[in-house]
N, CA, C and O atoms as CSV, one atom per row, in Angstrom:
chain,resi,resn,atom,element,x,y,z
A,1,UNK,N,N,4.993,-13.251,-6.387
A,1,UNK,CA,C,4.379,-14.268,-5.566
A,1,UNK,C,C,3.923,-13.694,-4.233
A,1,UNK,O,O,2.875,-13.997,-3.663
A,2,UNK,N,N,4.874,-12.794,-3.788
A,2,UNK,CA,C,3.962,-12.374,-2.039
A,2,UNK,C,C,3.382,-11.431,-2.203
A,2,UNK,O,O,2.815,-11.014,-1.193
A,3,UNK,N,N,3.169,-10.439,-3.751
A,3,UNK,CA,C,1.985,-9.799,-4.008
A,3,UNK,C,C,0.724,-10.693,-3.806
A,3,UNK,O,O,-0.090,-10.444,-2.917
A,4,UNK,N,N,0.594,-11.737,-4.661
A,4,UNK,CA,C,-0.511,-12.384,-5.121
A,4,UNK,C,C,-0.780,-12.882,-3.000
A,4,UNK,O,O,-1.732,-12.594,-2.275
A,5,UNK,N,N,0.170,-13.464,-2.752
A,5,UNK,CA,C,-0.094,-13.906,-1.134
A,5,UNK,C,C,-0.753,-12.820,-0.959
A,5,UNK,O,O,-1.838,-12.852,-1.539
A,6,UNK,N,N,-0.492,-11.623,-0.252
A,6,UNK,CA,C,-0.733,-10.922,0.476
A,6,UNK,C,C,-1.783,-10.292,-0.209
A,6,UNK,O,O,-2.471,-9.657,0.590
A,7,UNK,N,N,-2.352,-10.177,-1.845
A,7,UNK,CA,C,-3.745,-10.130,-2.261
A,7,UNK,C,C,-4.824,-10.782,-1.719
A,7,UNK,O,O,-5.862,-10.258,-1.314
A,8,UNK,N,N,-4.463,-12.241,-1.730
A,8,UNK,CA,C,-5.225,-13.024,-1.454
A,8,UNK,C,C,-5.556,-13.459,0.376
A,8,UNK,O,O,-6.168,-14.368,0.937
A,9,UNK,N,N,-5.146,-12.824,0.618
A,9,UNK,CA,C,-4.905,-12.939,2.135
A,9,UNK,C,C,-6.348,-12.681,2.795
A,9,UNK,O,O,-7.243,-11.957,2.358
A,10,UNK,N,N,-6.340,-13.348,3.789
A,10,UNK,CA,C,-7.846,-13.150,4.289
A,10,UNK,C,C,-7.654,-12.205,5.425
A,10,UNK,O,O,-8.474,-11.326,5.690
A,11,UNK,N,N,-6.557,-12.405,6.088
A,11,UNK,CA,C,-6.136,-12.012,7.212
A,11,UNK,C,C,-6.016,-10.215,7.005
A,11,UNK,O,O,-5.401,-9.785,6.030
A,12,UNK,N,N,-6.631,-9.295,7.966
A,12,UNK,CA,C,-5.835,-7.680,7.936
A,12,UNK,C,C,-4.639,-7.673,7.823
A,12,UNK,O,O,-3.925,-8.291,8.613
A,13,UNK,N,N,-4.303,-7.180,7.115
A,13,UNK,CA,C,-2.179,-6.555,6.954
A,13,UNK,C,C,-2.143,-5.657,8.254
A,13,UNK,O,O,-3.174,-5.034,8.507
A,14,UNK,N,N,-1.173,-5.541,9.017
A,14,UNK,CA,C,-0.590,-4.973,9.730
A,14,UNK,C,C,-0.478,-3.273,8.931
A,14,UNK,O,O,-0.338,-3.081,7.724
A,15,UNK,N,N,-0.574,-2.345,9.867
A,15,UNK,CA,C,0.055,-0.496,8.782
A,15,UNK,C,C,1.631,-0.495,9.585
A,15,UNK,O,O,2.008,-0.642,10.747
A,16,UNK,N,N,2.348,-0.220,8.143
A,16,UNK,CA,C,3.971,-0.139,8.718
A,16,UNK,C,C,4.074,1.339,8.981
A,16,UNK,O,O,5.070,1.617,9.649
A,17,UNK,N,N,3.138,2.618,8.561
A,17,UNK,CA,C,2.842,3.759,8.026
A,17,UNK,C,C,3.194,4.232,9.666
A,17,UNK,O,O,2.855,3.565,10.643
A,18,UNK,N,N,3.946,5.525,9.723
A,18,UNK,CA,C,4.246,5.975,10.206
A,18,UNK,C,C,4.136,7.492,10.462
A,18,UNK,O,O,4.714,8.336,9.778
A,19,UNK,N,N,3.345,7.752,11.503
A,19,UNK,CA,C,3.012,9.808,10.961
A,19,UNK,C,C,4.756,10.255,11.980
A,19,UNK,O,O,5.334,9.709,12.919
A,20,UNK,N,N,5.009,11.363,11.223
A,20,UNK,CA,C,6.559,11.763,11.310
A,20,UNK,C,C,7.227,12.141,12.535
A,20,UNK,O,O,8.426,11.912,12.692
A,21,UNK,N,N,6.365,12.828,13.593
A,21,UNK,CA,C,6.856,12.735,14.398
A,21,UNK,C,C,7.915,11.487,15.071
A,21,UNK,O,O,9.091,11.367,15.417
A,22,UNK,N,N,6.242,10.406,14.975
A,22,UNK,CA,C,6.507,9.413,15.742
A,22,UNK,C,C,7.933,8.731,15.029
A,22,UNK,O,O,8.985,8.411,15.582
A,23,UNK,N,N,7.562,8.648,13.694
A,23,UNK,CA,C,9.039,7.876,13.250
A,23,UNK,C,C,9.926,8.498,13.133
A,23,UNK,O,O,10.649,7.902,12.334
A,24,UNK,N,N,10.459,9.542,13.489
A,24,UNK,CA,C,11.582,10.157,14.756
A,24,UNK,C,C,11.605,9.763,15.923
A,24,UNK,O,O,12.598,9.509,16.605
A,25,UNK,N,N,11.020,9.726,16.073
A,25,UNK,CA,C,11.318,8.829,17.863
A,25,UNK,C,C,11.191,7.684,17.796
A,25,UNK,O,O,11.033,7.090,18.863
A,26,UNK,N,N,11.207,6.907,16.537
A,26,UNK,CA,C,11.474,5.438,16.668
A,26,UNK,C,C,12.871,5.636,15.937
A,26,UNK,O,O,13.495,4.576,15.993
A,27,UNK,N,N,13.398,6.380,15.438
A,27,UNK,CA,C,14.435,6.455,14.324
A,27,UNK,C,C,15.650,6.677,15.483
A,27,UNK,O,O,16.658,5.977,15.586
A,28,UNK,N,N,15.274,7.880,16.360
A,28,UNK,CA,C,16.104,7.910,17.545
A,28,UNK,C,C,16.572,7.052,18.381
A,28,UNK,O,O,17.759,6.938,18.684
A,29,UNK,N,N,14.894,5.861,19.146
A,29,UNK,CA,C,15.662,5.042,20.281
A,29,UNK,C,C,16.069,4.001,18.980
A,29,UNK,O,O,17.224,3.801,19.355
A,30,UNK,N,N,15.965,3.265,17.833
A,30,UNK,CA,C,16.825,2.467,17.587
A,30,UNK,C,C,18.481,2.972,17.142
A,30,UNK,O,O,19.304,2.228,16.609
A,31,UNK,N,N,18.642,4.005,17.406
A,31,UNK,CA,C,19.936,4.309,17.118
A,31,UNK,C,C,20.775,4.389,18.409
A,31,UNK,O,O,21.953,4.057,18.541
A,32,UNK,N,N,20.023,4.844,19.241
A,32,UNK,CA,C,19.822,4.767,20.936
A,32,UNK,C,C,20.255,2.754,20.919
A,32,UNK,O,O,21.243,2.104,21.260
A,33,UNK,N,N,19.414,2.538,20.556
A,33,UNK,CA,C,19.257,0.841,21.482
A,33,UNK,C,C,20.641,0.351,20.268
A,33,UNK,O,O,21.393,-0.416,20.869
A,34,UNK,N,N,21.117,0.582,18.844
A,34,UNK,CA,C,21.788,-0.107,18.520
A,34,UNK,C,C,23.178,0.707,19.326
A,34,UNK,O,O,23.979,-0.060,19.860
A,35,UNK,N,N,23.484,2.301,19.425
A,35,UNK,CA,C,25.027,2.533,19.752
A,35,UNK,C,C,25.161,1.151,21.757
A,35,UNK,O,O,26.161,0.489,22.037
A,36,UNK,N,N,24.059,1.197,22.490
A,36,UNK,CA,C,23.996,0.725,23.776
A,36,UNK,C,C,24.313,-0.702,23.565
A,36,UNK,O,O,25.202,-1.133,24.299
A,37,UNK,N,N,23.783,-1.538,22.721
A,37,UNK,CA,C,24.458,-2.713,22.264
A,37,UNK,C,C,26.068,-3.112,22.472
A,37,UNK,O,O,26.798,-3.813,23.172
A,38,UNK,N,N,26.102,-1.923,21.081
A,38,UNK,CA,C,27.396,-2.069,20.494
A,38,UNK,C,C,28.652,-1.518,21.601
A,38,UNK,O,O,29.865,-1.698,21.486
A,39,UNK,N,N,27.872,-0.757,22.747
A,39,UNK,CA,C,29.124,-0.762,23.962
A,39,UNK,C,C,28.793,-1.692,24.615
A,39,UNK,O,O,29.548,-1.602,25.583
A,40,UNK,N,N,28.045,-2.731,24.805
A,40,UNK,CA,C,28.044,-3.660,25.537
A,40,UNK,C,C,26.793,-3.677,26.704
A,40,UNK,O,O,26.374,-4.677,27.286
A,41,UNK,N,N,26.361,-2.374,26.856
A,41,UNK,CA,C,24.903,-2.107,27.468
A,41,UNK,C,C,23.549,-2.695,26.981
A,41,UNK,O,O,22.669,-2.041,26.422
A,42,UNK,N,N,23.505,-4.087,27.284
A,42,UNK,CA,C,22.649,-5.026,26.750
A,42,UNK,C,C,21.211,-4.881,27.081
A,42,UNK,O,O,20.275,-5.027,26.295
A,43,UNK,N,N,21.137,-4.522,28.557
A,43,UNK,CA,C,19.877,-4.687,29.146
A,43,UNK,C,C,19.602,-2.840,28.828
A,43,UNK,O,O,18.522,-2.498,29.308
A,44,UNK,N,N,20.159,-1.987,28.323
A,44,UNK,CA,C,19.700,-0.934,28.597
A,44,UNK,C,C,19.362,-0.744,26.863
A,44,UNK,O,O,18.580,0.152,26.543
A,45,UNK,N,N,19.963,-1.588,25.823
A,45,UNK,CA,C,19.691,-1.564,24.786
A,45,UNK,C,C,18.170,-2.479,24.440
A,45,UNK,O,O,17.761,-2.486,23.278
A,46,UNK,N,N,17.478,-3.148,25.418
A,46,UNK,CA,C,16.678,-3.953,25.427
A,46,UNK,C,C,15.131,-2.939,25.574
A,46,UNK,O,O,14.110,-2.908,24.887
A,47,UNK,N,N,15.485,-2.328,26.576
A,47,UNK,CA,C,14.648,-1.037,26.761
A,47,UNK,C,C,14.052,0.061,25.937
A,47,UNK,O,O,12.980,0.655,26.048
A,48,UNK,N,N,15.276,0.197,24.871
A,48,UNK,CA,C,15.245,1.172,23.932
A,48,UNK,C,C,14.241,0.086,22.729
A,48,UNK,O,O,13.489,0.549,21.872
A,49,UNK,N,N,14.363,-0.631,22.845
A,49,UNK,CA,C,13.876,-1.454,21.403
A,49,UNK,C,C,12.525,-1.703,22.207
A,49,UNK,O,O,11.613,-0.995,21.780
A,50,UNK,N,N,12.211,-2.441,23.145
A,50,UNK,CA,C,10.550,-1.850,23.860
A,50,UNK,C,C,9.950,-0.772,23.459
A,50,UNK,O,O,8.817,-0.802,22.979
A,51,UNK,N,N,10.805,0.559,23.645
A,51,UNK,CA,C,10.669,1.505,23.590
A,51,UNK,C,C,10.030,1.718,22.324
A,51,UNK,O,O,8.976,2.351,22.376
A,52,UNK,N,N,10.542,1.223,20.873
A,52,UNK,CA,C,9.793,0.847,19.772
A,52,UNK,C,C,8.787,0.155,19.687
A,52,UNK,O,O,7.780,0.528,19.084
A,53,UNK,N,N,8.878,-0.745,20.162
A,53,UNK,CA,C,7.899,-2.216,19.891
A,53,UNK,C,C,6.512,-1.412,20.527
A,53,UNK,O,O,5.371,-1.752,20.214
A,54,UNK,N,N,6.767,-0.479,21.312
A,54,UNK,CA,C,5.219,0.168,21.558
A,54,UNK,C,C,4.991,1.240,20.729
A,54,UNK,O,O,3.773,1.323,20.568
A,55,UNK,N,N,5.606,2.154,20.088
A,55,UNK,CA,C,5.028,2.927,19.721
A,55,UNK,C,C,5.023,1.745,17.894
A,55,UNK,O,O,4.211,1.809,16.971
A,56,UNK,N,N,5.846,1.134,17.989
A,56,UNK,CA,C,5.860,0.424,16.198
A,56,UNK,C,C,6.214,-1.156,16.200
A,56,UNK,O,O,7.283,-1.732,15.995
A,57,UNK,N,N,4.893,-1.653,16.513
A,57,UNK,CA,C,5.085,-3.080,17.078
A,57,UNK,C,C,5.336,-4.400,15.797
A,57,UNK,O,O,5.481,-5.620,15.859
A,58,UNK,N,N,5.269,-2.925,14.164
A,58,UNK,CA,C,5.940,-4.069,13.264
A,58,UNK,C,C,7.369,-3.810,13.297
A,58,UNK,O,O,7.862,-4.299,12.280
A,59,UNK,N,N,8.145,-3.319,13.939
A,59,UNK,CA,C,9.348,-3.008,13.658
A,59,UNK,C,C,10.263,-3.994,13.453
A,59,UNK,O,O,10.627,-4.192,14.612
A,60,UNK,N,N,11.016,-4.907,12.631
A,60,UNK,CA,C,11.591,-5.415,12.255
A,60,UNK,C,C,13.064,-5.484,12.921
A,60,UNK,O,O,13.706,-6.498,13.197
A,61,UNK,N,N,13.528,-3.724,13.160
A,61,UNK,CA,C,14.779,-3.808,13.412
A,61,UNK,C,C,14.762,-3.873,14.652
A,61,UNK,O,O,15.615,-4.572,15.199
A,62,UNK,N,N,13.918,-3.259,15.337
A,62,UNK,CA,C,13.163,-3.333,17.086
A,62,UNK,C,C,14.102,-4.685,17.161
A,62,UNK,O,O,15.268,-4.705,17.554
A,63,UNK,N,N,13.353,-5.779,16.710
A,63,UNK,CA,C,13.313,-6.968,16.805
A,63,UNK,C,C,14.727,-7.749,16.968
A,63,UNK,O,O,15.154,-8.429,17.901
A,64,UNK,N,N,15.381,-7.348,15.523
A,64,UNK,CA,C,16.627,-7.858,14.979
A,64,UNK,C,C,17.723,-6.800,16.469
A,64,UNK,O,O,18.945,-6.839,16.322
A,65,UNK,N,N,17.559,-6.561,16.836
A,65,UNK,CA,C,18.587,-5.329,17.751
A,65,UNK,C,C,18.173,-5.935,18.962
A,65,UNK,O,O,19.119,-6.455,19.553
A,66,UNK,N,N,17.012,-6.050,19.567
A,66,UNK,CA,C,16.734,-7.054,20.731
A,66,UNK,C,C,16.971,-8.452,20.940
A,66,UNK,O,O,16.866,-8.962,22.056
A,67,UNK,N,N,17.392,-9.306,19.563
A,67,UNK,CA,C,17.465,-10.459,19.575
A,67,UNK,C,C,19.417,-10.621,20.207
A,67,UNK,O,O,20.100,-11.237,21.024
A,68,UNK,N,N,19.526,-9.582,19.128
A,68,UNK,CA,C,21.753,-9.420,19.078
A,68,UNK,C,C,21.807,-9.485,20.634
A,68,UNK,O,O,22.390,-10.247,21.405
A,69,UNK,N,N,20.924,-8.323,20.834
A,69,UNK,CA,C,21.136,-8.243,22.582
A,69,UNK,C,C,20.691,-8.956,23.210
A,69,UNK,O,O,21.640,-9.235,23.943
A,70,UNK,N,N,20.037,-9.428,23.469
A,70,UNK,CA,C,19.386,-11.118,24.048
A,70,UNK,C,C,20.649,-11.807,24.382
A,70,UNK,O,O,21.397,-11.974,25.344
A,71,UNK,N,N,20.515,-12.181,22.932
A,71,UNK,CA,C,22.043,-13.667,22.720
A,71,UNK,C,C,23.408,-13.121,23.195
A,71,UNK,O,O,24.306,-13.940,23.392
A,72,UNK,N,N,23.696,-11.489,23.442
A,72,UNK,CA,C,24.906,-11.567,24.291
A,72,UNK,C,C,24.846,-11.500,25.703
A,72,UNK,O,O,25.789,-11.574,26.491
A,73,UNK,N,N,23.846,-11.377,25.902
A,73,UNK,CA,C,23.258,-11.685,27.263
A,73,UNK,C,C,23.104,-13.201,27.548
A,73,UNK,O,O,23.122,-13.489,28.745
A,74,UNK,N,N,22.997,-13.943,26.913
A,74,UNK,CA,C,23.340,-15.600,27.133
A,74,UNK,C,C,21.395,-15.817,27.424
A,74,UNK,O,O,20.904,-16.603,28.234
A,75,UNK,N,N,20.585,-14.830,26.460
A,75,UNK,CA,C,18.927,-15.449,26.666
A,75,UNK,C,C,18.972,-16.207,25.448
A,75,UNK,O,O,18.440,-15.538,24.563
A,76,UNK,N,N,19.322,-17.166,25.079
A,76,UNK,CA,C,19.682,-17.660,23.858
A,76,UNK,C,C,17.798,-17.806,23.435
A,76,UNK,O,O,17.529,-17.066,22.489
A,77,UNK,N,N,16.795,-18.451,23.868
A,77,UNK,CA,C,15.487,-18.688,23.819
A,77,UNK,C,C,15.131,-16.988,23.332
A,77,UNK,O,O,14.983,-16.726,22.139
A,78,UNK,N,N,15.046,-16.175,24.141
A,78,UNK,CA,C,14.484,-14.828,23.783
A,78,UNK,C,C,14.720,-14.557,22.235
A,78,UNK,O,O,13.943,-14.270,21.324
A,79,UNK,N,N,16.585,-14.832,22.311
A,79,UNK,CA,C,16.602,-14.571,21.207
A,79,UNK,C,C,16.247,-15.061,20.037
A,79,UNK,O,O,15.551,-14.365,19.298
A,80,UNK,N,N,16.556,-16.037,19.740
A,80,UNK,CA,C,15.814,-16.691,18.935
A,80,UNK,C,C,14.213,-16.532,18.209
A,80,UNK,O,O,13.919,-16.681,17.023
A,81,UNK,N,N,13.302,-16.172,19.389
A,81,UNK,CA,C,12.344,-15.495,19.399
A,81,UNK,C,C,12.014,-14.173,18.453
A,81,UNK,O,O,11.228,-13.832,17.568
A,82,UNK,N,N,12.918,-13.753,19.073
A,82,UNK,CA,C,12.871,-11.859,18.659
A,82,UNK,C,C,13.508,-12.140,17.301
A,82,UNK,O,O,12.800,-11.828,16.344
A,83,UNK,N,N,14.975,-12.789,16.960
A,83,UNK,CA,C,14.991,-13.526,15.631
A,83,UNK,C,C,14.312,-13.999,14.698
A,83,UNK,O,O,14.480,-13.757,13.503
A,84,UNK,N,N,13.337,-14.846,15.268
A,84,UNK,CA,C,12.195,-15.198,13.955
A,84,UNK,C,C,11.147,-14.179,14.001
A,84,UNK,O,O,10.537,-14.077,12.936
A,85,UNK,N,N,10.802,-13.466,14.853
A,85,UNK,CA,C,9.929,-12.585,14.689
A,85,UNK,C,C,10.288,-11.162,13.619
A,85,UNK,O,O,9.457,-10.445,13.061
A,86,UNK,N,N,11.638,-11.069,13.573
A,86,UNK,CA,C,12.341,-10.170,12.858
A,86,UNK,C,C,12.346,-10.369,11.364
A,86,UNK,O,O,12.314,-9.494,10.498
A,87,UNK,N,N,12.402,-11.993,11.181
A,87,UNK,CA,C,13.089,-12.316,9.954
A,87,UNK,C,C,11.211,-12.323,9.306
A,87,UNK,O,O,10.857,-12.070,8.154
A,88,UNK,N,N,10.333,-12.687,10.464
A,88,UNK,CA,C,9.173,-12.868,9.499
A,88,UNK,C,C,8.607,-11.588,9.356
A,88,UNK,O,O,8.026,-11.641,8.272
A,89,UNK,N,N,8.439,-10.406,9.863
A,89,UNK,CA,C,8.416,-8.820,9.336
A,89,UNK,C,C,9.204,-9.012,8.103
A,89,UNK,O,O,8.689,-9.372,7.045
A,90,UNK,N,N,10.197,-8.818,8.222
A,90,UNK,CA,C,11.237,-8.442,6.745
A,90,UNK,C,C,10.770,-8.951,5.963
A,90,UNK,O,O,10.514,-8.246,4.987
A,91,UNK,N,N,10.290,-10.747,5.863
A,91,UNK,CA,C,10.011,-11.511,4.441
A,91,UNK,C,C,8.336,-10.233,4.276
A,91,UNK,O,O,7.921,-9.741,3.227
A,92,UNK,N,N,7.800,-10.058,5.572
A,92,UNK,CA,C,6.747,-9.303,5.132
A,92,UNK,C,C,6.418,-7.965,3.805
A,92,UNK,O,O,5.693,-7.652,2.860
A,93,UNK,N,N,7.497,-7.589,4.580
A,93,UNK,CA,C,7.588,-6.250,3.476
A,93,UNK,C,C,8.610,-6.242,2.448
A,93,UNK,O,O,9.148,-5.216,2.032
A,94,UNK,N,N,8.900,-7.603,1.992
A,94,UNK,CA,C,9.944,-7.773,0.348
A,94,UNK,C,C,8.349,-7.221,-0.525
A,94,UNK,O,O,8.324,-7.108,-1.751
């Protein structure tokens, strides 16, 4: 079914395609932005996932890792945000 969607789609697809460098250095700051999280460095884990969202602005996990950090930061709105924006990448690329 989201073959046939995304056949029929009028709209350009987004490129998830990545030349290698670069997705090393997105592979890095999200490992970067998730360990900064997970000590509690919220706003510095927020940075690191920017840090994606420009060089790979479909990034999914960008998203899902900025939202965690948001909501422990008490941006409950942001997050939420960065949440559905996450969850609708992912349904993208099933």
């Amino acid at each position: 079914m989201n073959f046939l969607r995304r056949l029929f789609n009028k709209k350009a697809t987004p490129s998830f395609e990545l030349t290698s460098p670069v997705a090393e250095e997105v592979a890095t700051y999200l490992y970067q932005a998730t360990e900064l999280r997970l000590n509690g460095q919220c706003e510095l884990a927020i940075i690191e996932c920017n840090k994606v969202l420009s060089l790979h602005p479909n990034s999914h996990l960008a998203y899902h890792i900025r939202a965690l950090a948001k909501y422990s930061m008490d941006d409950r709105d942001g997050a939420i945000e960065d949440w559905k924006r996450s969850q609708t990448l992912r349904e993208f690329l099933k």
